[in-house]
Backbone as CSV, one residue per row, in Angstrom:
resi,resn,N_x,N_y,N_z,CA_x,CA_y,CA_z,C_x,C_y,C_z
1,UNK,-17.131,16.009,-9.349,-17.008,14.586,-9.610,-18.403,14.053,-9.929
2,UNK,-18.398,13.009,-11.292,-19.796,12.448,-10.920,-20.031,11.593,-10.279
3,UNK,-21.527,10.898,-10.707,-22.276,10.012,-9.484,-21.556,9.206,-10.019
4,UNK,-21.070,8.416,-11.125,-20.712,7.335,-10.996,-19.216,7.253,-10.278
5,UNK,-18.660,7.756,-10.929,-17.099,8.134,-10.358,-17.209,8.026,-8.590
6,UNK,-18.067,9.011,-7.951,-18.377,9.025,-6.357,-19.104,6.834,-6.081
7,UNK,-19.483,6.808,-6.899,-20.319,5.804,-6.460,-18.871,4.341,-6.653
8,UNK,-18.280,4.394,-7.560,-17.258,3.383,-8.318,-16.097,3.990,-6.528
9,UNK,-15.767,5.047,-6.338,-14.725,5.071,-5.241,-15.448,4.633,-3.797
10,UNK,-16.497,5.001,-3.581,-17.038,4.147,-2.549,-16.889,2.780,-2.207
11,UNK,-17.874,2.028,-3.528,-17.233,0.501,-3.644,-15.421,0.109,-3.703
12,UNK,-15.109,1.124,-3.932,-13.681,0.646,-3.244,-13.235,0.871,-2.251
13,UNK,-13.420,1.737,-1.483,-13.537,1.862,-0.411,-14.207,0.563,0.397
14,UNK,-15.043,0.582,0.400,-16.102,-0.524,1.291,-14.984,-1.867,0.862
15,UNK,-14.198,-2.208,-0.324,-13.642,-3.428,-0.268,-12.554,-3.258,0.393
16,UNK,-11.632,-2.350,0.323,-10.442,-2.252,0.884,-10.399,-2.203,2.253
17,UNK,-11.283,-1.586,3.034,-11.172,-1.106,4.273,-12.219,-2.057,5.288
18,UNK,-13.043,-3.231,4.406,-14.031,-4.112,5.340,-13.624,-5.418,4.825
19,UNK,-13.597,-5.953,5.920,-13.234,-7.934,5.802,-14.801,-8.247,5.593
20,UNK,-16.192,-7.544,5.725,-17.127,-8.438,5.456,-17.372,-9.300,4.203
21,UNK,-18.129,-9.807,4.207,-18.826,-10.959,3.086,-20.074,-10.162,2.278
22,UNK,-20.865,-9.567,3.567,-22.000,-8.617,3.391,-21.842,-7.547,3.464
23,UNK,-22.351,-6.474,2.713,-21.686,-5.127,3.387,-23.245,-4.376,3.555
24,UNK,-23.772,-3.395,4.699,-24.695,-2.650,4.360,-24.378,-0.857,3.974
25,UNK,-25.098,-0.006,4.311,-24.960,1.300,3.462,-23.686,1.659,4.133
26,UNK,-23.839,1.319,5.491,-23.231,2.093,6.392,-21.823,1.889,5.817
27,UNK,-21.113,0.920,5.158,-19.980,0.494,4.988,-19.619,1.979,3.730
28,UNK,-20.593,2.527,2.674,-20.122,3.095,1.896,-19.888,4.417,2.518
29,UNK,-19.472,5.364,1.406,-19.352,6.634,1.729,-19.601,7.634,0.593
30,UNK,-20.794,8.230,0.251,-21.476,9.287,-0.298,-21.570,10.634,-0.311
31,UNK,-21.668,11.010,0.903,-21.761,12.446,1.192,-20.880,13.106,0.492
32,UNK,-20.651,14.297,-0.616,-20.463,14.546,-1.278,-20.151,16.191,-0.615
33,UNK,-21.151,16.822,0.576,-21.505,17.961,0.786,-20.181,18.755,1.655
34,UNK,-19.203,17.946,1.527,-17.939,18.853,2.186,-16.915,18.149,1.619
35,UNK,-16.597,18.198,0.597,-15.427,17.678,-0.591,-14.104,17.810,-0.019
36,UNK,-14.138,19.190,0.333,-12.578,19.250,1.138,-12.216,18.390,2.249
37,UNK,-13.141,17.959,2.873,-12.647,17.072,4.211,-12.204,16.001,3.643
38,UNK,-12.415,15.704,2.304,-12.289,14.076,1.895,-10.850,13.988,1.850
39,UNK,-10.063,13.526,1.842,-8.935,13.291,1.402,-8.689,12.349,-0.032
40,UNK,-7.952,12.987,-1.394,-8.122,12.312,-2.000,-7.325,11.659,-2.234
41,UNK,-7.434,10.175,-2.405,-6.689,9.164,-1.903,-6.634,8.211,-3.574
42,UNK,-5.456,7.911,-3.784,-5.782,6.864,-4.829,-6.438,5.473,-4.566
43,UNK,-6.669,4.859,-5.439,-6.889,3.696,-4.901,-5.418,2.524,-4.350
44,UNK,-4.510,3.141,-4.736,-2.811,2.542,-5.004,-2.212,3.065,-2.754
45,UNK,-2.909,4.196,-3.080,-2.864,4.831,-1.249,-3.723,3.846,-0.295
46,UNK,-4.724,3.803,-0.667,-5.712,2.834,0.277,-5.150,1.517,0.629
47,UNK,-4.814,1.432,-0.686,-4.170,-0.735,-0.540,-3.052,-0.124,-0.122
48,UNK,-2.203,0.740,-0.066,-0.609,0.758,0.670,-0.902,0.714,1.879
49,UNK,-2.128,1.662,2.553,-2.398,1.942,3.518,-3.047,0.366,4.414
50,UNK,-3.522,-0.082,3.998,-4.098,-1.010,3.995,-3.307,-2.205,4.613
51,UNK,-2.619,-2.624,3.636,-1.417,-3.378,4.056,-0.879,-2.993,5.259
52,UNK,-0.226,-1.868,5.457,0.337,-1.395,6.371,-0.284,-1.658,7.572
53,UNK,-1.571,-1.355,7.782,-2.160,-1.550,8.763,-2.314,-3.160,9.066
54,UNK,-2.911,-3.936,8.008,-2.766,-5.595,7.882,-1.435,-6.158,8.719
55,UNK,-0.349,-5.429,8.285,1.017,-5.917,8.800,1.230,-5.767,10.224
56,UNK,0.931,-4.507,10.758,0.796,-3.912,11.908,-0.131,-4.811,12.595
57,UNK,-1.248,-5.257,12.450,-2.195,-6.003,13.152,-1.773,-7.196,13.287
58,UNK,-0.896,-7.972,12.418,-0.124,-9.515,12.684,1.357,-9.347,12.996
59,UNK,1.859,-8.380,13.595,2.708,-8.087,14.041,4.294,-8.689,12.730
60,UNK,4.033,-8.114,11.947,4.554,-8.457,10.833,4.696,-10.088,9.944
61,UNK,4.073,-10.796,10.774,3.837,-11.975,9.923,3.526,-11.772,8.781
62,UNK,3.984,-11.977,7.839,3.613,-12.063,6.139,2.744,-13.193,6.001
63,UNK,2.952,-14.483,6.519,1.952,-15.608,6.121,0.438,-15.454,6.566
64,UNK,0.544,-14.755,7.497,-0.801,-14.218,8.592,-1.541,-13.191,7.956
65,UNK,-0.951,-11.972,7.639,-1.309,-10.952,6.258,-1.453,-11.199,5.144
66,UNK,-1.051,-12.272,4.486,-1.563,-12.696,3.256,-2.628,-13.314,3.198
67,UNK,-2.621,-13.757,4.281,-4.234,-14.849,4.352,-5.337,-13.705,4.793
68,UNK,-4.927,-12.840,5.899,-6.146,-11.810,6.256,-6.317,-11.124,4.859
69,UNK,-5.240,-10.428,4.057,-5.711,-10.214,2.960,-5.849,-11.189,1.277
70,UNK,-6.498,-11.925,1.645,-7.028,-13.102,0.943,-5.654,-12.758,-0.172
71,UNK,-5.005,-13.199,-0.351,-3.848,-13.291,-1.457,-2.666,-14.074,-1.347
72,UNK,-1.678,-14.325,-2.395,-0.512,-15.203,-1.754,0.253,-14.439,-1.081
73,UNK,1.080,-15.241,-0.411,2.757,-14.703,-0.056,3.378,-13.706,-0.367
74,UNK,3.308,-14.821,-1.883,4.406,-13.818,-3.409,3.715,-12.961,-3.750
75,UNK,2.118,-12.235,-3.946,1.234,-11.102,-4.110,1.478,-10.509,-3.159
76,UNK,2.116,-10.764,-1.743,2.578,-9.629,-0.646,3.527,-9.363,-0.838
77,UNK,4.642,-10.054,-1.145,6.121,-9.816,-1.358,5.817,-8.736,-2.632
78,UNK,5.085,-8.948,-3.618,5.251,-7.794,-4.801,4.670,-6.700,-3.887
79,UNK,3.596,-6.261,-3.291,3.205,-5.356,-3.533,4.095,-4.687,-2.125
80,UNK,4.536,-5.180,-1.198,5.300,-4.838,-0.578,7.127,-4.358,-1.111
81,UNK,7.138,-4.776,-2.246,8.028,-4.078,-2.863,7.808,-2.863,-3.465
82,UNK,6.438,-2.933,-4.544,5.789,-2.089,-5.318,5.768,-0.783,-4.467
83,UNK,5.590,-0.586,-3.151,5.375,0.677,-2.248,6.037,0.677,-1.436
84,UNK,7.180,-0.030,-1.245,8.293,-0.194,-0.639,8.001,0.040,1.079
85,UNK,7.242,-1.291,1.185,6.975,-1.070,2.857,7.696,-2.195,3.267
């Protein structure tokens, strides 16, 4: 994989998986030197995953999860269809 490719999935990473405003290094992920441990994940897996966990943490409130994940309602209702959670 290249650097940019490694560098472009990091920054998604660091957005999907941190509520900060600021992020420092620690938030990314680089290390490159044991490929197999990585799991490769789409970016479509992360936000399913994501959600899931969002939902789980507001004990299924949708209005509560849409706001933790800065989006509407109806942007939860799709994508909660889209991956059928």
């Amino acid at each position: 994989m290249g650097n940019i490719q490694v560098v472009e999935q990091s920054i998604e990473r660091a957005m999907l998986l941190n509520n900060s405003i600021q992020w420092t290094i620690d938030h990314f992920l680089f290390d490159e030197s044991d490929p197999v441990s990585l799991p490769s994940l789409t970016l479509e897996d992360i936000e399913k995953q994501f959600i899931r966990t969002v939902l789980t943490e507001k004990k299924g409130n949708l209005t509560l999860a849409a706001q933790q994940l800065h989006i509407t309602r109806q942007t939860l209702y799709n994508k909660l269809k889209k991956y059928n959670l």
